[in-house]
N, C-alpha and C positions, 0 to 999 in steps of 0.2 A: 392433750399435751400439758405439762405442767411447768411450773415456772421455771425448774431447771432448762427442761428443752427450750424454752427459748433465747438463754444461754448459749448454747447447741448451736440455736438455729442464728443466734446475728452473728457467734465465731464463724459458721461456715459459709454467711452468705453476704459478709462486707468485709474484705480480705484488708488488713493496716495499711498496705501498702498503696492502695488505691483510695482508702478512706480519707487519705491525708490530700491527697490532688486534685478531688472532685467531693461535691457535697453527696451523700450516700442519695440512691435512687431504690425504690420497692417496688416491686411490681403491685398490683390488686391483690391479688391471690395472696402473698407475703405481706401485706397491710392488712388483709383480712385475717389470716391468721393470728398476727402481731395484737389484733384487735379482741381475738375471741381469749389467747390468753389472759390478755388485760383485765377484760370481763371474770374470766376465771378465778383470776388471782383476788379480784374484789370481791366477787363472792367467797370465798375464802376467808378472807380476811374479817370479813361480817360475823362468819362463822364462827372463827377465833372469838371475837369480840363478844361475841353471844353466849359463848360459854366460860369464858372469863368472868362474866358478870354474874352469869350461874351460882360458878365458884365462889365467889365471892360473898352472893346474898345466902348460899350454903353455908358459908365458912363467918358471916358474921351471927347465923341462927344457931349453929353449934357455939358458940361462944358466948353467945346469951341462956344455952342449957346448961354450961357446966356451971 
């Protein structure tokens, strides 16, 4: 699942109307899940990060060629 779904998944599974009355409750299962996204998205994000840098040490070695 990727970080859209779980978008997806807090719209479907903490309705406004009840969010506002009581503090929101998760099951395990729906924490655990909430969890492996989290995880996902930071590896991700590493990823981004890693090749921005890439680009970057590319992008200052063509600049020192021309």
């Amino acid at each position: 699942m990727r970080p859209f779904s779980l978008v997806l998944f807090c719209s479907t599974h903490s309705p406004l109307s009840s969010a506002r009355n009581q503090p929101p409750s998760l099951s395990s299962q729906d924490a655990s899940e909430i969890l492996s996204l989290l995880k996902a998205l930071q590896q991700d994000m590493a990823d981004v990060r890693e090749r921005i840098t890439a680009l970057e040490l590319n992008d200052q070695h063509m600049t020192h060629i021309e």
